[in-house]
N, C-alpha and C positions, 0 to 999 in steps of 0.2 A: 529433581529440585522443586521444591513448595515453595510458591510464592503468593502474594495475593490474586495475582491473575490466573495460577492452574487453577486454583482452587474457583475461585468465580468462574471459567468456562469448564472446568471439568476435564483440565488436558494436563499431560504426562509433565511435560518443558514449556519453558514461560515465551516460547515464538509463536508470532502470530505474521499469515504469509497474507498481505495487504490485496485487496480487490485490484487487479492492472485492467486496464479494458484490452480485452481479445486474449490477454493470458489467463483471466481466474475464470479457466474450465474445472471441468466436475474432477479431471485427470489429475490437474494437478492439487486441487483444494482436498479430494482425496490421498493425495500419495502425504500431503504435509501433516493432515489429521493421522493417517494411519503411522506415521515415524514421529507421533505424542507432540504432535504442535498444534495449533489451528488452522486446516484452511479453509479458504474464502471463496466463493463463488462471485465474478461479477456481475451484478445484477442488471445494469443498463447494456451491457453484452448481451445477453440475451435476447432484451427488448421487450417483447411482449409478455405478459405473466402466460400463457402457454409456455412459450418455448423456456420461460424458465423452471417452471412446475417441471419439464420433462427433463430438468439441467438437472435438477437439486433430485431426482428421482433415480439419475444414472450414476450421481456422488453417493447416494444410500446404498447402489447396488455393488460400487467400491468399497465401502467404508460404514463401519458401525461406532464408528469415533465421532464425538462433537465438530462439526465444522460450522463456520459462517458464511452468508450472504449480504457481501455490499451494497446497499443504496447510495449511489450520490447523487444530491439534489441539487440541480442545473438550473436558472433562470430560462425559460425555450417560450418560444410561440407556441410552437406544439410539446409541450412536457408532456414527459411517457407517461402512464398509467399510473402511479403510483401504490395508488387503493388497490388495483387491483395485484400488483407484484406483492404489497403486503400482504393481502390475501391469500396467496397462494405460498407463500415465507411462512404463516399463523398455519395452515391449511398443513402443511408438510412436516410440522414438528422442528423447525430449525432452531435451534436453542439461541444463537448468536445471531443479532445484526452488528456492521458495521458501514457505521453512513458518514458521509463525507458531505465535503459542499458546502451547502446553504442551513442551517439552524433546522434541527430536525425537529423543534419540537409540535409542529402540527400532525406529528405523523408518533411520536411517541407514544400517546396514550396507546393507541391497540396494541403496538407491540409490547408494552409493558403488563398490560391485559393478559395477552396470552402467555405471561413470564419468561419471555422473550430478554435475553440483555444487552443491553446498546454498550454498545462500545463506537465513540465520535470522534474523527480525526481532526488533530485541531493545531496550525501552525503558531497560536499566541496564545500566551498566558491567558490571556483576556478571553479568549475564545474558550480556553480549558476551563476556566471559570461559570463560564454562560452553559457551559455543556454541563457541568457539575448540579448548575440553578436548576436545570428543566428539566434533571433526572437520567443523567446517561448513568449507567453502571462504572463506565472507567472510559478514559478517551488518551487516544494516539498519538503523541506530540513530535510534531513533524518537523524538527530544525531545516536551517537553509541547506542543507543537504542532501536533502531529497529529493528524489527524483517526480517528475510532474507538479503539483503547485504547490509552490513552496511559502508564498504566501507573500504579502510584500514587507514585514520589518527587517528582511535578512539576520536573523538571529539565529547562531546556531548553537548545535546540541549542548557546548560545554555550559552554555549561560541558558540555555533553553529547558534544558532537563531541570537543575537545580532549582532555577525559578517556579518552574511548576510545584516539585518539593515544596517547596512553601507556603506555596498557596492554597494546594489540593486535600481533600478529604480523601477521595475517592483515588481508585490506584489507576497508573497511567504504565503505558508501555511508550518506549522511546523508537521512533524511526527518524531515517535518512541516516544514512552513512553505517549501517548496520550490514555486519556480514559473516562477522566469527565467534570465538568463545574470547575472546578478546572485546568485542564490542557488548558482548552480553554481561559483563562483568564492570564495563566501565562505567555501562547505563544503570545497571544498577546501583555502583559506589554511589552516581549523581540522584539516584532517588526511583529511578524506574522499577518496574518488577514484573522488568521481561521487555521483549525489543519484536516492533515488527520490521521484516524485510520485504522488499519491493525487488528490485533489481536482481539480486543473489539468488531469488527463487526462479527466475528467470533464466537465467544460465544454469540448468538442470539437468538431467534427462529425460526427467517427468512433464516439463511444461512442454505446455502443444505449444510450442512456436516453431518456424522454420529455426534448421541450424546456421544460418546465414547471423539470425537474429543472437542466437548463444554466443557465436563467434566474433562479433561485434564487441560483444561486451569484455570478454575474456581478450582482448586485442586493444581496449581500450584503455586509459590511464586517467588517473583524476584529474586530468587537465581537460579531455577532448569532453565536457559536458558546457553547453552556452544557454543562457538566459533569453526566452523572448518572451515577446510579445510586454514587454512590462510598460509601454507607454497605452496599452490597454488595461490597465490593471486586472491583468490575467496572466501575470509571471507564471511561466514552466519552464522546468528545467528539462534538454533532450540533450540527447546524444548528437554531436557534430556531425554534419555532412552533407551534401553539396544544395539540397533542401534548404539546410536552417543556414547555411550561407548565402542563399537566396534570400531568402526570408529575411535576414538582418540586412543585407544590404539594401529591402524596399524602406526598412524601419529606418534607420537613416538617413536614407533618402526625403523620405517621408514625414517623420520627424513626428509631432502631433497632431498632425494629421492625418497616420494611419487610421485605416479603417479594419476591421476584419476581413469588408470583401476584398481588400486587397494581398493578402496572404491567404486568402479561402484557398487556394491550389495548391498550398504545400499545407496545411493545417487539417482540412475537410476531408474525412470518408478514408484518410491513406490507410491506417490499423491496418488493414485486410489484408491489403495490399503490401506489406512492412512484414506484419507477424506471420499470416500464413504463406503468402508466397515468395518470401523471404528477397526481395525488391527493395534494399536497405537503401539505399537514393528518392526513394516516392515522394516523403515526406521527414514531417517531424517527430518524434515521438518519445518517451517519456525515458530517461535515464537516469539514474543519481551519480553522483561522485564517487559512489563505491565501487563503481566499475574499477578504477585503482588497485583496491582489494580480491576483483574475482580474478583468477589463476586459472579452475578448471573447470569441467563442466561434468559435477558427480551426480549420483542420484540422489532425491532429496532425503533417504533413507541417510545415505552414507553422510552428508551434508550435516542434519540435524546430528546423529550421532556425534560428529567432531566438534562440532562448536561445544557441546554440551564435555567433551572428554575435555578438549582445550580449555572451558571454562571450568570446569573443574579443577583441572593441575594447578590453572592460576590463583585458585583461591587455596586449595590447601598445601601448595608449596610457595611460588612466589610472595604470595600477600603474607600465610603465615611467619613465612623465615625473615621477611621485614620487620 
């Protein structure tokens, strides 16, 4: 399937497998590029541009397919290195960034220097737009569906997608709530050309997570996902459990007067502790609504394949016989 976005990163199928922190390793950014999708290394994962030069080094020794490396840009006392992770991103030959957050464009000029192409995640219109002004290549539009931040107009994809249509030059792929050859076909009709998945790539067999973590999801329903932290305006969306029940009931509690350090013990450092050692109680951590949709837990070979067979029957039987 040719779309504007194979064609711009140079990949087989119009899926793009989103930066998660502690999941976008080299394993599975490779297994998604090599089954003609994009994947994504996360770049704040790693941490330091060492150990990520040695991340993006062990994805080349998987994989001679296009993949990308996520930036996302944090407000910190101590903010990581950034110059120097793009340095070592320009340094490696990685064709694709994809940077999230904060307005990348203090950091665009190099990578666009080294023909680098930005692809920017962006939960508003208004955001898709500013990303379009300052030069991104194509940018991610993240209805309220998504899993981690969602952003705060709560708009989602059916009015999210199309509005972007409208407004946009530049081609956009649709996330949150993406998971089959069904969603890949719907984001399309609305204007997309190509969908990235978060969640779905997650329940795999390729992503390094503990299986505590895959079974979670595949156990979940599009109900068990809750909203916090939004009296910080810092909405994320996680997966239910005895954490973010904690969690909400300080927010409550506490009302506007939460603080961060007041939830810093379920919020702070847990990743580690969640994704590799499979300790689904720790904390909080990042889910979408699509957990509803995931069923099982295949490889992402077998995965990519079906959505792309599924979206296929739909369009040349379903859609045509209408």
């Amino acid at each position: 399937m040719k779309t504007k976005i194979t064609e711009l990163f140079g990949i087989e199928h119009p899926i793009i497998q989103g930066g998660m922190h502690h999941v976008g390793f080299a394993e599975l950014a490779a297994a998604v590029s090599n089954a003609g999708g994009l994947g994504t290394i996360t770049g704040l994962t790693q941490g330091t541009p060492e150990k990520l030069a040695n991340e993006i080094a062990r994805c080349k020794e998987m994989t001679d397919k296009p993949f990308a490396v996520n930036l996302t840009f944090l407000p910190s006392l101590t903010p990581p290195d950034y110059p120097g992770l793009i340095k070592e991103i320009i340094d490696a030959g990685v064709p694709v960034v994809e940077t999230a957050g904060r307005n990348p464009a203090e950091y665009l000029p190099a990578l666009k220097e080294a023909g680098i192409k930005v692809i920017h995640k962006c939960t508003s219109v208004r955001h898709s737009i500013k990303a379009q002004s300052i030069g991104c290549d194509a940018v991610s539009v993240d209805g309220f569906e998504c899993g981690g931040h969602p952003g705060e107009d709560d708009i989602p994809n059916f009015i999210l997608l199309p509005r972007a249509a409208e407004e946009l030059e530049i081609p956009f792929v649709a996330s949150g709530g993406m998971a089959d050859g069904r969603s890949l076909v719907a984001a399309m009709a609305l204007g997309a050309e190509g969908m990235n998945m978060g969640t779905r790539f997650i329940a795999t067999q390729d992503a390094p997570v503990h299986q505590n973590v895959k079974e979670a999801i595949v156990n979940a329903t599009e109900l068990d996902t809750r909203l916090i932290m939004r009296s910080l305006t810092n909405t994320e969306r996680v997966l239910n459990n005895e954490a973010v029940e904690r969690l909400m009931e300080k927010e409550k509690a506490l009302g506007d007067d939460l603080k961060f350090e007041d939830i810093i013990d379920e919020v702070a450092g847990v990743y580690p502790k969640i994704m590799h050692e499979g300790t689904m109680e720790a904390g909080a951590w990042s889910c979408g609504m699509v957990a509803g949709l995931v069923n099982d837990i295949p490889t992402v070979q077998d995965l990519i394949n079906n959505i792309m067979s599924q979206a296929d029957e739909i369009i040349k039987s379903k859609l045509q016989n209408f």
